[in-house]
C-alpha positions in Angstrom: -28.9 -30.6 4.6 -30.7 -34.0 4.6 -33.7 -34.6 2.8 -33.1 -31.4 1.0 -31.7 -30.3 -2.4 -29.1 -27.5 -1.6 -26.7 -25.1 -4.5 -24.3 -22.8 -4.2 -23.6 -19.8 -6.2 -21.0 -16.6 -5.7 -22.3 -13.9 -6.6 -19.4 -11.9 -5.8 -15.6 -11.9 -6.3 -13.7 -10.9 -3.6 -10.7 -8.6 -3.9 -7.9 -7.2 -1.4 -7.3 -3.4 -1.5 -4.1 -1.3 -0.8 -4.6 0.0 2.9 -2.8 2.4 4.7 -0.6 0.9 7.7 -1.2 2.0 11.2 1.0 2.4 13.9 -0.2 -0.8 16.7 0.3 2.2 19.8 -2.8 4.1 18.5 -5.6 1.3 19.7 -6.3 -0.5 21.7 -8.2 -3.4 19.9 -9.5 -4.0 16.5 -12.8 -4.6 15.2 -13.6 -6.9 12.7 -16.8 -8.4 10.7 -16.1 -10.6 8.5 -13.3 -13.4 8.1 -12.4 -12.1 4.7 -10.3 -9.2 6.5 -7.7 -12.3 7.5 -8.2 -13.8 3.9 -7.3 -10.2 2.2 -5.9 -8.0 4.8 -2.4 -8.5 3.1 1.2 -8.0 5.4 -0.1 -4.9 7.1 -2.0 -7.4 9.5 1.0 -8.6 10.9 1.8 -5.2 12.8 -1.1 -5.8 14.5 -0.9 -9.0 15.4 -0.3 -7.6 19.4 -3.9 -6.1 19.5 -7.0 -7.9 20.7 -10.0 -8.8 18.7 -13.3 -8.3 19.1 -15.5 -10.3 16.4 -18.5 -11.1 14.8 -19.5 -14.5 14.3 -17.6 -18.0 15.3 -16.4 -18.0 11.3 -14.6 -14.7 12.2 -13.2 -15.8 15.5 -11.4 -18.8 13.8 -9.9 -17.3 10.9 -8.9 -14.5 13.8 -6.9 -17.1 15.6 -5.5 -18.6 13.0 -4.1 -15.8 11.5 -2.4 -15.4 14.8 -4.2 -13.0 16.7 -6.4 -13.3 20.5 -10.1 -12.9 20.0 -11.2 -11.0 23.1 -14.4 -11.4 22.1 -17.0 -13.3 20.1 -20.1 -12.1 19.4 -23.2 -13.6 18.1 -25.4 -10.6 17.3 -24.4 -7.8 15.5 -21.5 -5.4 15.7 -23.5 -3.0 16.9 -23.9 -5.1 20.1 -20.4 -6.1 20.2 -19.3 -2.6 20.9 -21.9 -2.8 24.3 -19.2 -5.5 25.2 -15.9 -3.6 25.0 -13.6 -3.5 27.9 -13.7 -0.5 29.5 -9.9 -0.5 28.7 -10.0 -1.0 25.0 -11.5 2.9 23.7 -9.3 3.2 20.5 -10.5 0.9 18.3 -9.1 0.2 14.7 -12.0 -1.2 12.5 -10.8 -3.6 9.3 -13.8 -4.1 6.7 -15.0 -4.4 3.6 -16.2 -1.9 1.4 -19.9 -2.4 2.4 -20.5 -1.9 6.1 -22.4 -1.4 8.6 -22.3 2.3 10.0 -22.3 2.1 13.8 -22.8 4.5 16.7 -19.9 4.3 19.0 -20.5 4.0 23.3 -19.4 7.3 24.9 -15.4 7.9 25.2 -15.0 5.3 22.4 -12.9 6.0 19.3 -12.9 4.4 16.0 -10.6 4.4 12.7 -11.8 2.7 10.0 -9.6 0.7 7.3 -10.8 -0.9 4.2 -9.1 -3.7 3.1 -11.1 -6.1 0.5 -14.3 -5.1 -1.5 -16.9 -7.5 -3.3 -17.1 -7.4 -6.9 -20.6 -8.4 -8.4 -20.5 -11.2 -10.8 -23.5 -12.1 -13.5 -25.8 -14.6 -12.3 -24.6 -18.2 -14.3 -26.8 -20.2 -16.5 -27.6 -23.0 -14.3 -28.5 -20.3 -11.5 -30.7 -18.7 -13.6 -32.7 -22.3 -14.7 -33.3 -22.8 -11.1 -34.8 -19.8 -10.5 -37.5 -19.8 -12.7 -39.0 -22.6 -10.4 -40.3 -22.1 -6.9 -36.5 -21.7 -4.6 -35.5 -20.9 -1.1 -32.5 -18.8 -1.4 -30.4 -18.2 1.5 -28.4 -14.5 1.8 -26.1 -13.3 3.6 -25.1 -9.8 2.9 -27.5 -6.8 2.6 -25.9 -5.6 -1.1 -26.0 -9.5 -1.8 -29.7 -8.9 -1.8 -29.8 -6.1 -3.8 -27.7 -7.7 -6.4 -29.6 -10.5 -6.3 -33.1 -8.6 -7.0 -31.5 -6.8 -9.8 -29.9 -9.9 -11.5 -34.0 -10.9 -11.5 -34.8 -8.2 -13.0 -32.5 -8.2 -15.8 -32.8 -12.2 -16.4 -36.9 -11.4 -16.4 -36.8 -14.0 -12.9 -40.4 -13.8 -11.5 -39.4 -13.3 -7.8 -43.0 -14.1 -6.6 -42.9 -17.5 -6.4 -39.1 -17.4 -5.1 -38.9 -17.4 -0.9 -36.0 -15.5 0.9 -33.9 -16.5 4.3 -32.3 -13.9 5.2 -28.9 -13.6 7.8 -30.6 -10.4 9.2 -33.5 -7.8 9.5 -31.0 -5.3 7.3 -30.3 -8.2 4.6 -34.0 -8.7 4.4 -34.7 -5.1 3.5 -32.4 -4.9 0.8 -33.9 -7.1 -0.9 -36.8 -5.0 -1.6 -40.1 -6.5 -2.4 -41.6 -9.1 -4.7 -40.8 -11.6 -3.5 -43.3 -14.6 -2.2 -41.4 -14.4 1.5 -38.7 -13.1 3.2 -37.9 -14.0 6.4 -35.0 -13.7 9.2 -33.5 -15.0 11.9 -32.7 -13.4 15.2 -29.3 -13.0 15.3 -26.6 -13.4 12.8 -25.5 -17.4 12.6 -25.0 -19.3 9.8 -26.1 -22.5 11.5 -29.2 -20.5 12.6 -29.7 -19.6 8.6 -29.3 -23.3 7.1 -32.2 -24.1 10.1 -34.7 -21.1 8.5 -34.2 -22.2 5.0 -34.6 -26.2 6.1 -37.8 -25.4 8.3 -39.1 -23.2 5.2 -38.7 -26.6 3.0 -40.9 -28.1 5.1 -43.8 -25.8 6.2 -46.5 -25.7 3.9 -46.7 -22.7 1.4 -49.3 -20.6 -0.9 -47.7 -18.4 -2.9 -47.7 -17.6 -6.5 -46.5 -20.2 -8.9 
């Protein structure tokens, strides 16, 4: 972002996990959240490959299509909301996730299996991430248990988390991350794009929290 200092630090590791195969004739589409389900899902994607997707997020769309597969759908909001967009002919849906997800509550008729097939692995906050953070930061997050591994690695690190300001990719993210901090605040719907544009226009609005 111009005219703004910008890091970025992982604090997870992501890892594929063993996943039972399912027969494609059982659904009728397949769910998905997050574009590391294409990254990790391993060679029992391709099976599926003849099943229409409904995702979250342009990010997830893309790495959709070029695993090979036909995005039905593209959200913007939640998952939640993509499932008030279904087809009324797609009612067995296979969902592919991470270990940390969202529960949902399915539309009348609609059936659901669930798969799990990468999970984040927290990783200690580095040296250089740590020096930043005793000074007054915007941090940007994007997963509700990235939050809460972020307000625990301030804890143990002894991070004052007052004078630190949260942008958060959702309403969810931003209560996981607890209180203490100087502010949180969220968008409206779940956009990267839309996040870099909270964190730039808290740069520049003027601030009184604790130092």
């Amino acid at each position: 972002m111009p005219g703004v200092e910008a890091h970025g630090f992982p604090l997870f590791e992501m890892a594929a996990r063993s996943w039972e195969a399912v027969p494609p004739e059982r659904f009728d589409a397949l769910l998905i959240g997050s574009a590391m389900v294409f990254r990790f899902g391993g060679r029992g994607l391709g099976a599926l490959k003849g099943l229409p997707v409904y995702a979250v997020g342009d990010v997830t769309a893309a790495a959709a299509q070029e695993a090979g597969f036909a995005v039905h759908c593209s959200g913007t909001g939640s998952m939640q909301s993509l499932l008030g967009q279904l087809d009324p002919a797609h009612r067995r849906l296979l969902r592919l996730a991470g270990e940390e997800r969202v529960p949902l509550t399915l539309p009348k008729g609609v059936i659901m299996e669930e798969r799990i097939v990468y999970a984040a692995q927290s990783r200690e906050m580095p040296g250089e991430l740590i020096a930043l953070l005793r000074s007054p930061a915007i941090i940007a997050v994007h997963s509700a248990d990235a939050a809460r591994h972020l307000t625990s690695q301030c804890v143990s690190h002894g991070i004052r988390r007052a004078p630190l300001r949260i942008a958060a990719l959702s309403q969810r993210i931003a209560n996981a991350a607890g209180d203490g901090w100087g502010e949180v605040a969220t968008i409206p719907f779940p956009d990267d794009k839309a996040l870099l544009a909270l964190a730039r226009q808290m740069c520049q609005d003027p601030w009184h929290g604790a130092s």
